[in-house]
C-alpha positions as CSV (number, residue, x, y, z in Angstrom):
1,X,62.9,93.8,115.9
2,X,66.3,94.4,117.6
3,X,68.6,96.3,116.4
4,X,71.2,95.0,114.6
5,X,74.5,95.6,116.7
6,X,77.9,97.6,114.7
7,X,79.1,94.8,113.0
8,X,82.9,95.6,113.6
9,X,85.0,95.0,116.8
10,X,87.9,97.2,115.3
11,X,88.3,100.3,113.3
12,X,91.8,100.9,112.0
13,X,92.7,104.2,110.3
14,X,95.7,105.4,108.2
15,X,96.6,108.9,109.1
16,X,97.8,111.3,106.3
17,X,95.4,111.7,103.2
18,X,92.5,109.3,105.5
19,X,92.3,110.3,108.9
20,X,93.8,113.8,108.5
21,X,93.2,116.7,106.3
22,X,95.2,118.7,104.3
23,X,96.2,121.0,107.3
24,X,97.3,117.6,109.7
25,X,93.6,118.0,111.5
26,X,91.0,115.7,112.3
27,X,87.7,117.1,111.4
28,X,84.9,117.1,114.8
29,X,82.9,115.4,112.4
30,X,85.0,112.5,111.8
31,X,86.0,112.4,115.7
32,X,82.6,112.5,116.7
33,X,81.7,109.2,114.8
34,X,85.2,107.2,115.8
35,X,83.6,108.3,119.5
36,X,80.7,107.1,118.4
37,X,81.8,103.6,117.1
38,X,84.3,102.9,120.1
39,X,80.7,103.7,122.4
40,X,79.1,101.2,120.1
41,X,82.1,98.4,121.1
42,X,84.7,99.0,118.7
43,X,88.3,99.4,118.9
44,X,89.9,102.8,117.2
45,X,93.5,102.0,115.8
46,X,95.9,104.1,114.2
47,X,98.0,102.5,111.6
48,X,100.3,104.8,109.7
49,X,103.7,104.6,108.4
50,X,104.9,107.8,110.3
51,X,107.2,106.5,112.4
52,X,106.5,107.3,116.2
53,X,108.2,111.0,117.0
54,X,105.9,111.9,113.7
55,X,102.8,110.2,114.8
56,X,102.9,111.4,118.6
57,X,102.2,114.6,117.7
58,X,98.5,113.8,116.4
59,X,98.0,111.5,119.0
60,X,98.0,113.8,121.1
61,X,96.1,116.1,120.0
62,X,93.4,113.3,119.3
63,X,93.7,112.8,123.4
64,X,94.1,109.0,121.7
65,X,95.2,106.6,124.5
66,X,95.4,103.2,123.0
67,X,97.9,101.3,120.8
68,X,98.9,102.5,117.6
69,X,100.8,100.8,114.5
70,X,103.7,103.0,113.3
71,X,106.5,103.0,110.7
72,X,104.7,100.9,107.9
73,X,104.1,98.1,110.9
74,X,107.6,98.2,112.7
75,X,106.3,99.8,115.7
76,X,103.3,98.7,118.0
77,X,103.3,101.8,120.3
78,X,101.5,102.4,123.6
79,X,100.6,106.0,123.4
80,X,99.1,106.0,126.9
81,X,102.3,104.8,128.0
82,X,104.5,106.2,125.7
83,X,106.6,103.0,125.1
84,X,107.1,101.0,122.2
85,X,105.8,97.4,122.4
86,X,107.7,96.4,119.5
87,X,109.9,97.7,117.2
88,X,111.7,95.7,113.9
89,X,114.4,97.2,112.9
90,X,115.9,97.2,109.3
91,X,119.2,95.2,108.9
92,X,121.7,98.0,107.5
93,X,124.1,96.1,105.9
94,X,121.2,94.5,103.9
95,X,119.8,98.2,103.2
96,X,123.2,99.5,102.4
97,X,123.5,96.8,99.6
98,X,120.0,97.2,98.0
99,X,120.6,100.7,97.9
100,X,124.1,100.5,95.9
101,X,122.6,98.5,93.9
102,X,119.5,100.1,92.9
103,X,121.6,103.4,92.5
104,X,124.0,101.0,89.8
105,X,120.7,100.7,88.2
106,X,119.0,103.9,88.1
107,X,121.7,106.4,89.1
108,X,122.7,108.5,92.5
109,X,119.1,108.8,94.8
110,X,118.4,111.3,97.6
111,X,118.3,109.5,101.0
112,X,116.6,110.1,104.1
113,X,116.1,107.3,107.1
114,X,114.1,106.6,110.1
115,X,116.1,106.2,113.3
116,X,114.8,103.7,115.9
117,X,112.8,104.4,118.9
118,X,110.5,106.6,120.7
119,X,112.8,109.9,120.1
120,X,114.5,108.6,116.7
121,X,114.9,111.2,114.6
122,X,114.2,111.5,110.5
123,X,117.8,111.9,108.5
124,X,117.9,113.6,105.5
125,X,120.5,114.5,102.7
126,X,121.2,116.5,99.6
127,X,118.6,116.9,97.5
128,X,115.9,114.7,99.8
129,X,112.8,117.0,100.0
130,X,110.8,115.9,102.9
131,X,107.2,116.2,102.8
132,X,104.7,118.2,104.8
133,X,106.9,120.3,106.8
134,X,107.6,117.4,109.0
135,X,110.9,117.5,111.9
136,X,114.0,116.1,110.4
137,X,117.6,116.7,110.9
138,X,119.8,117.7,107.9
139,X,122.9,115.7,107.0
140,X,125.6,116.7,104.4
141,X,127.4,113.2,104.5
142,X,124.9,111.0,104.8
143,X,127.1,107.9,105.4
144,X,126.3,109.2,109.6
145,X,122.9,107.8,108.4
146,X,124.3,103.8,109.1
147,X,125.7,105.1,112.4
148,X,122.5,103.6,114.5
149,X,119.5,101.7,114.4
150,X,116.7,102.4,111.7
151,X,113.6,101.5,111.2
152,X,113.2,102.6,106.9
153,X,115.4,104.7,104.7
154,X,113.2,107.0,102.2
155,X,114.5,107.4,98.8
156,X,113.8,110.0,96.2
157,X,115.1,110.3,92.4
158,X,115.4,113.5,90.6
159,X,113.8,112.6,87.2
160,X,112.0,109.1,87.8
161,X,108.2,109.5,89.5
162,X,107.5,107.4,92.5
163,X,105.1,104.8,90.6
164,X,108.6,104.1,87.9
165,X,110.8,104.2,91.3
166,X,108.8,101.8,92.9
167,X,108.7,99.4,89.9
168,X,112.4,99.4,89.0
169,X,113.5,99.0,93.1
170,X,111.6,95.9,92.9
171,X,112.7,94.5,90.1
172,X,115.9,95.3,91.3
173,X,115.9,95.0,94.8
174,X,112.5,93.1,95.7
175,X,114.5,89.3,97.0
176,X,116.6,92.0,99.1
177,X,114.2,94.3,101.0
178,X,110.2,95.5,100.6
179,X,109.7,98.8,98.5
180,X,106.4,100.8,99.1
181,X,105.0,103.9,98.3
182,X,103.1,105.9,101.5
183,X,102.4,109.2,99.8
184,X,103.5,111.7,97.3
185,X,107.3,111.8,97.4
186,X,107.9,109.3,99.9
187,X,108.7,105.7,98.5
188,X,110.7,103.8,101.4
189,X,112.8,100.8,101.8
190,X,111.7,97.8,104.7
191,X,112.8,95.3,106.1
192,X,111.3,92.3,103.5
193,X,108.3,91.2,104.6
194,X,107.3,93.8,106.9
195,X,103.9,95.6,106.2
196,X,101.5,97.4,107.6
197,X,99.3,93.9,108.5
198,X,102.1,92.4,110.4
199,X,101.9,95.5,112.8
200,X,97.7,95.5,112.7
201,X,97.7,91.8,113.5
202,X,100.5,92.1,116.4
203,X,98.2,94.9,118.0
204,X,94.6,93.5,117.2
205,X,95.8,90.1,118.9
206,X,96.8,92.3,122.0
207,X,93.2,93.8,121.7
208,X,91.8,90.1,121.2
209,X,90.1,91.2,117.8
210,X,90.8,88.8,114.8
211,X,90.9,90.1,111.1
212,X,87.1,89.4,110.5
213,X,86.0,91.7,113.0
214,X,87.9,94.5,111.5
215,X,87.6,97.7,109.1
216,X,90.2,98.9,107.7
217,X,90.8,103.1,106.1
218,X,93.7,103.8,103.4
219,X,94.7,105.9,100.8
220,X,98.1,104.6,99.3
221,X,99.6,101.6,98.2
222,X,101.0,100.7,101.7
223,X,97.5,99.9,102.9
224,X,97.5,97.1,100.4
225,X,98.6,94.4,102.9
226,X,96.2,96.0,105.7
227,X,93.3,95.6,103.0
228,X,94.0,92.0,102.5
229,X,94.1,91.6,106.5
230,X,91.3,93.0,107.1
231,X,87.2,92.1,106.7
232,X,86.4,95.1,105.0
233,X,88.9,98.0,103.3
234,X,87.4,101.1,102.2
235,X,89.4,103.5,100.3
236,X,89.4,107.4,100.0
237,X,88.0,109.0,97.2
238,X,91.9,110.6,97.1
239,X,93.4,106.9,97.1
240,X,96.0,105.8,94.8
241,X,94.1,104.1,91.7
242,X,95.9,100.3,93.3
243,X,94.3,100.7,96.6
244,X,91.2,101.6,94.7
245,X,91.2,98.4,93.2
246,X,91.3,95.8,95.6
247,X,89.5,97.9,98.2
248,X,86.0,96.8,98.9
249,X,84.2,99.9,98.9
250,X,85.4,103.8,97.6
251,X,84.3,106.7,100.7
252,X,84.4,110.4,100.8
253,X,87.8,112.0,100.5
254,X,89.7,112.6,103.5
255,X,88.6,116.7,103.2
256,X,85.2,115.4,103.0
257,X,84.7,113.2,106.0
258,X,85.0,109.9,104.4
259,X,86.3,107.5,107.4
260,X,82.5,109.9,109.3
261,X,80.3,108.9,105.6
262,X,80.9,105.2,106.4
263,X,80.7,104.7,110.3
264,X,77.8,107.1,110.1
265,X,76.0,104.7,107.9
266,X,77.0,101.8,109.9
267,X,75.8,103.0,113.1
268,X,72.6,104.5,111.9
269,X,72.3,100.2,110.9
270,X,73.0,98.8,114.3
């Protein structure tokens, strides 16, 4: 009998807490099968809600040529280029006016934001504690945050966690603008509508791959929407218990190879 061929044309990946580990690396294990399954016909694709300056880093490092989604889907980035293909920018005065009144609601929030662009720069103010050691400039007054273009503020709250942020900023602020959780600490405001899908099915229509040819790797509740887009979503063992339960199958965590555990056992198949 003939083997049967890798049944996906497209692999897309998150990166923190899927494709990288603890330490921001990608294991040789876990590159050696993406290699493998791009040999075997598929497409690798990073999707991530880094914006680009944070993602370029690791692409980089991952030698990774092609077209990645960034900043939760508002950035379709050619890394071999290094140009943005598209980029949707969040309407400030919209942001400006879901975030007074969210802070009526709940009280004053720490605030960080995404600037636009290949080079945009992370923002943060008092009390914001950005996560993983990642660049960002410091701002006292933090009203030079509406001075440009943005792509997502980030909002923290000193005593609410970020499953009750998440649920009251909808409630509050849902008609306005899209609230999601990408990790631990980091709950962000977006344009409404904008998810990680809209990004993935911009760049796998540039790649001619359609949304039953692909497989899809998360961890947090932003990979919801790229679950529901995709054939086939496999969570981390480390996911957030939502993703967990609308994904179709559970992997390895990301310390223990789990994006390598699955491709390994589809390639052995084909």
């Amino acid at each position: 009998m003939s083997p049967v061929p890798f049944p996906y044309k497209l692999v897309a990946t998150d990166l923190d807490g899927t494709l990288l580990r603890g330490d921001d690396t990608v294991s040789e294990r876990t590159r050696e099968a993406l290699v493998a399954a791009t040999a075997a016909g598929a497409a690798h694709i990073i999707v991530t809600g880094r914006a680009v300056p944070w993602t370029r880093r690791v692409l980089d490092d991952l030698d990774y040529k092609g077209i990645a989604v960034c900043g939760q889907g508002a950035q379709v980035y050619d890394a071999g280029a290094h140009r943005l293909l598209t980029s949707v920018t969040l309407d400030r005065q919209l942001a400006a006016l879901a975030l007074s009144k969210l802070e009526a609601e709940v009280g004053p929030l720490a605030l960080a934001a995404s600037r636009d662009g290949v080079d945009g720069e992370v923002l943060f103010g008092p009390g914001y504690q950005v996560q993983g050691g990642l660049p960002a400039l410091y701002l006292e007054d933090t009203a030079a945050v509406w001075s440009a273009p943005l792509n997502k503020l980030y909002i923290q709250h000193p005593t609410l966690d970020d499953d009750a942020l998440v649920q009251v900023a909808r409630q509050t602020v849902g008609s306005l603008v899209d609230i999601v959780m990408a990790g631990p600490g980091i709950v962000e405001i977006l344009p409404l509508g904008l998810t990680k899908a809209t990004g993935l099915s911009l760049a796998a229509r540039r790649l001619g791959v359609k949304a039953a040819e692909t497989i899809a790797f998360g961890d947090m509740p932003n990979d919801i929407p790229m679950f529901g887009w995709a054939a086939h979503g496999v969570a981390m063992a480390n996911a957030h218990p939502e993703l967990k339960a609308v994904a179709d199958e559970v992997t390895a965590s990301n310390q223990e190879d789990g994006i390598a555990v699955v491709l390994e056992r589809l390639l052995s198949a084909a």
